[in-house]
C-alpha positions in Angstrom: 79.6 91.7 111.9 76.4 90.9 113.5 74.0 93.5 114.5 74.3 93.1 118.2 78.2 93.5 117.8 78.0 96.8 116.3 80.3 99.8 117.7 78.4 102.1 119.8 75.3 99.5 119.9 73.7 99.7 123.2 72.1 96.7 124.6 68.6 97.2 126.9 69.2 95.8 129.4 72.5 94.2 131.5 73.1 93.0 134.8 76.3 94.9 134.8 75.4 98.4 134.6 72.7 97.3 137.6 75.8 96.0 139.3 77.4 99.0 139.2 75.1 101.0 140.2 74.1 98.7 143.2 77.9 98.7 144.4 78.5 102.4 144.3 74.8 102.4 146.8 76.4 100.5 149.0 79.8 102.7 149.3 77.3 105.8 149.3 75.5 104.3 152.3 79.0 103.9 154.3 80.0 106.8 153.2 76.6 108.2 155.2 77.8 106.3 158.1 74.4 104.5 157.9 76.5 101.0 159.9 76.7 103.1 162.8 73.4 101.5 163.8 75.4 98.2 164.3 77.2 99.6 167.4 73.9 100.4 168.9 72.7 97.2 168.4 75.4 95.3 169.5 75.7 97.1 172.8 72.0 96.3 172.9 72.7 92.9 172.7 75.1 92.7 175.3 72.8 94.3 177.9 70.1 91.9 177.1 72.8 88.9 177.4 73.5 90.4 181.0 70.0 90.7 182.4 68.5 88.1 185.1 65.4 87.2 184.6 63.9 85.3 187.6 62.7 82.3 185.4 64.0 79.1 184.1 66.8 78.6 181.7 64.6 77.6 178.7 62.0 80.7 179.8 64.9 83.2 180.0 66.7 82.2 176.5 63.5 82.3 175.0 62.9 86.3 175.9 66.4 86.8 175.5 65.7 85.4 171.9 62.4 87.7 171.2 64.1 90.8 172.3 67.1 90.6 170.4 65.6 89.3 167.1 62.5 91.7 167.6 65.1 94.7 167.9 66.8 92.9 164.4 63.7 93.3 162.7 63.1 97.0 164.0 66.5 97.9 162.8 66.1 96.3 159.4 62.9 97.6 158.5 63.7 101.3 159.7 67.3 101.5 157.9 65.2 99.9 154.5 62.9 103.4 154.7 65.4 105.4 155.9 68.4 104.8 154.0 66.2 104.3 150.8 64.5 107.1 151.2 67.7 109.4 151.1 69.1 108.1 148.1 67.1 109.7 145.0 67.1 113.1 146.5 70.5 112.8 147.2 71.4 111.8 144.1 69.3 115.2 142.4 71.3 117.0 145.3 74.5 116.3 144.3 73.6 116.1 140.5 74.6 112.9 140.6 71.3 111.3 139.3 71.9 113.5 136.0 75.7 112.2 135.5 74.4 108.8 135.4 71.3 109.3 133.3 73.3 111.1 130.6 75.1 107.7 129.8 74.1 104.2 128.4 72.1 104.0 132.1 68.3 102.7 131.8 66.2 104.2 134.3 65.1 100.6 135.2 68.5 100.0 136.0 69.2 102.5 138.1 66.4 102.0 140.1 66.7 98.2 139.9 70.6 99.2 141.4 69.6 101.7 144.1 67.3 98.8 145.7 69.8 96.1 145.0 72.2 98.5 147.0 69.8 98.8 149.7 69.4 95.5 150.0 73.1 94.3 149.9 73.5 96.7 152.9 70.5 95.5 154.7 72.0 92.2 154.3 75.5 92.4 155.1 73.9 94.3 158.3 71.3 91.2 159.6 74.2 89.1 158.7 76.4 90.8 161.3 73.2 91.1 164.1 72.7 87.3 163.6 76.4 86.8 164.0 76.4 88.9 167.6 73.0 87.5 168.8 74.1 84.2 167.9 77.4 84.2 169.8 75.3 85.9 173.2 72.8 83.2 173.3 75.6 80.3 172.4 77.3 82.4 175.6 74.4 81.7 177.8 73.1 78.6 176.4 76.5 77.1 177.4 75.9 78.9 181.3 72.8 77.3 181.2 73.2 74.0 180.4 76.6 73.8 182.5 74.7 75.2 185.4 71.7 72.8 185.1 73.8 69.5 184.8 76.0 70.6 187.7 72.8 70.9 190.2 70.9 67.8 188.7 74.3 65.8 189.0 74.5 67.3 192.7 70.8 66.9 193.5 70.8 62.8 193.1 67.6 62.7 192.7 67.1 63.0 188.9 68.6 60.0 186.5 70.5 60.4 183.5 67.1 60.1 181.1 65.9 63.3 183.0 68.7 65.1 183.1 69.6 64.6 179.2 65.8 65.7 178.8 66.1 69.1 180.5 68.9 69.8 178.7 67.6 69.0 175.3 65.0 71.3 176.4 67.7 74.5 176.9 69.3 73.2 174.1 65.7 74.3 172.0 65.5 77.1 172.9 69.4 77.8 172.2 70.7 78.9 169.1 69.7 76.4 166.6 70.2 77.2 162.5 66.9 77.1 161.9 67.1 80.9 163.4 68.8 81.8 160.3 65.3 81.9 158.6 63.8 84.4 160.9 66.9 86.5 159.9 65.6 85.5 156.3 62.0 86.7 157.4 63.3 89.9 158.4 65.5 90.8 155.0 62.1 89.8 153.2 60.0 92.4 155.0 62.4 94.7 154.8 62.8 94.3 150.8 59.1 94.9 150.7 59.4 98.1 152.7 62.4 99.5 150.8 61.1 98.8 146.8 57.8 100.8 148.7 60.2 103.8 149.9 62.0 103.8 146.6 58.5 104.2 144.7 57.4 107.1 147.4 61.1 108.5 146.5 60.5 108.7 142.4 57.4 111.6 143.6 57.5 112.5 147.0 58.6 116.1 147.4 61.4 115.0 150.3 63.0 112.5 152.4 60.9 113.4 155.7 57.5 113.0 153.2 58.8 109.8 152.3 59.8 108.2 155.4 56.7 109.1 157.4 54.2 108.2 154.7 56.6 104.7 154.6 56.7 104.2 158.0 52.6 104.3 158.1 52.1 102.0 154.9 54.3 99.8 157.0 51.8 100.2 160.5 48.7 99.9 158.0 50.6 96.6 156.3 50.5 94.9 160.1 46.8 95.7 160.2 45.4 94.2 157.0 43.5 91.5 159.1 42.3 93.2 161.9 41.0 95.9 159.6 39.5 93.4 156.9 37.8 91.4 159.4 35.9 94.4 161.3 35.0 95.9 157.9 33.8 92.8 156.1 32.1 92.3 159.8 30.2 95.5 159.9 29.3 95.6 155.9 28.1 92.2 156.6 30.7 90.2 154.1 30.1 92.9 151.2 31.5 91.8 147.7 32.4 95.3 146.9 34.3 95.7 150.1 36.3 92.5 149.5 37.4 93.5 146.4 38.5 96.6 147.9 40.5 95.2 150.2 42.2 93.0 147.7 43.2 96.6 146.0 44.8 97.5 149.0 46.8 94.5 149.5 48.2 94.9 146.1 49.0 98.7 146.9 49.7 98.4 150.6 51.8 94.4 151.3 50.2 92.8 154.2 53.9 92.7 156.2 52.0 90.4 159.1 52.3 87.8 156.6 56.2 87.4 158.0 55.1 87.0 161.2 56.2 83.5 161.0 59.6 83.8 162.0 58.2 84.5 165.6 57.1 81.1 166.0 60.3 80.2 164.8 62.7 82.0 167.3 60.4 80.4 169.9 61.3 77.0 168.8 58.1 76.3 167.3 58.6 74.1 164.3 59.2 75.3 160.7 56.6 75.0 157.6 59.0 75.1 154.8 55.9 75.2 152.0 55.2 78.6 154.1 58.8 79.9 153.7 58.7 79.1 150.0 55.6 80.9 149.5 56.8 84.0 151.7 60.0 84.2 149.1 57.8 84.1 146.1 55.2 86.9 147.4 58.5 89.0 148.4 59.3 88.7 144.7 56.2 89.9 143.5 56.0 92.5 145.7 59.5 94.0 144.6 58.7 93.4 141.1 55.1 95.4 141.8 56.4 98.0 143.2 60.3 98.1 140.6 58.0 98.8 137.8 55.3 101.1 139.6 58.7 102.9 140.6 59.7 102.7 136.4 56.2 104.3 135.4 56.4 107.4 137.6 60.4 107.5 136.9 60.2 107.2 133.2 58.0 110.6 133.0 60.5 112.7 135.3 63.2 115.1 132.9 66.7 115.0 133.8 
């Protein structure tokens, strides 16, 4: 019998065990009610979809389009802190954390399952968003371009070229799938946020401490450019002060790199080199922060 087959060997490292762990997050979340969010933000939906804003069609599915993916993003990012946040302590609460560690459980992979939890959840949630915001601007996409052909057609005055043109122009800034990336934008950012919470979680003293300091490494991550370009500005393009800032990318992430998927829900076009970079910088970032999480982890006695 080969060594790796041994009775009672256990192996370093499995997918399964992280598995596990990441699917009994996700029923712990429910079980916290944390989807209750959704209903807010559908009802928020609807009463965007029903406001009349005294500009044209193309104009008004465009703001309907900012505010409804701008409130996706909000609610994405705040659950990732504040659901992640509550997990560890809960988990010492409940003596839960201490059931888990006692068996063949690495502390990589519980950590590595608490995020992939979080993440699952976060997830299944922008999935369901996308799914209501879709089907609103579909809804008045369709009133749009119905009522725009029906006056054109009425007018006389405007040919079939013109008419197929302003509707092609509703039509761009309807719901098209390339949307589905600035949904893809918004789970990014808020994996970043959440593998930050869950290294804050391994030390901080509570939730509150965790999600406040989280919530300002997320402000401070919008404002690595406008703060690097004053300082190096004022210190008159100082080496040192370069390299610092470069420090405090790596320890806070620059979360305006996402901004991208705003050009995107206004129909501007997409660079797919840029969305391919975004995905591999999220993956560092999550790796950065897993093992940072590991190092502090690994020392606490349970």
């Amino acid at each position: 019998m080969s060594e790796a087959m041994k009775p009672g060997k256990v192996r370093l490292f499995t997918l399964e065990r992280i598995w596990t762990i990441a699917t009994s997050t996700v029923t712990q979340l429910i079980r916290m009610r944390t989807f209750y969010f959704l209903l807010s933000f559908a009802g928020l939906v609807i009463a965007i979809g029903n406001l009349n804003i005294p500009d044209t069609p193309a104009k008004e599915l465009s703001m309907i389009k900012k505010v409804s993916f701008g409130t996706m993003d909000l609610f994405a990012w705040l659950f990732a802190i504040v659901s992640t946040a509550l997990l560890i302590p809960r988990d010492i609460e409940d003596r839960t954390l201490y059931t888990i560690l006692s068996k063949p459980v690495r502390r990589i992979e519980y950590l590595a399952g608490k995020l992939c939890g979080v993440l699952i959840v976060i997830g299944i949630s922008l999935l369901v968003m996308f799914a209501v915001c879709g089907t609103m601007i579909s809804f008045r996409e369709a009133g749009f371009v119905k009522n725009e052909r029906n006056t054109m057609v009425k007018d006389g005055r405007y040919s079939d070229q013109e008419i197929d043109q302003q509707i092609a122009l509703i039509s761009k800034h309807g719901m098209r799938p390339e949307l589905g990336i600035a949904v893809a934008a918004s789970f990014m950012k808020a994996a970043v946020i959440a593998s930050v919470t869950i290294f804050l979680s391994t030390f901080a003293s509570s939730s509150l401490f965790t999600i406040i300091i989280s919530i300002l490494i997320f402000l401070i991550g919008h404002a690595h450019a406008m703060a690097s370009s004053f300082w190096l500005y004022h210190s008159g393009d100082n080496v040192v002060i370069r390299q610092l800032f470069k420090i405090v990318k790596i320890l806070i992430p620059d979360f305006q790199l996402y901004s991208f998927s705003e050009g995107i829900v206004l129909a501007e076009p997409v660079v797919y080199s840029l969305v391919g970079q975004m995905v591999l910088v999220t993956i560092g970032y999550l790796t950065v922060f897993l093992l940072l999480s590991l190092l502090v982890f690994i020392d606490k006695e349970f």
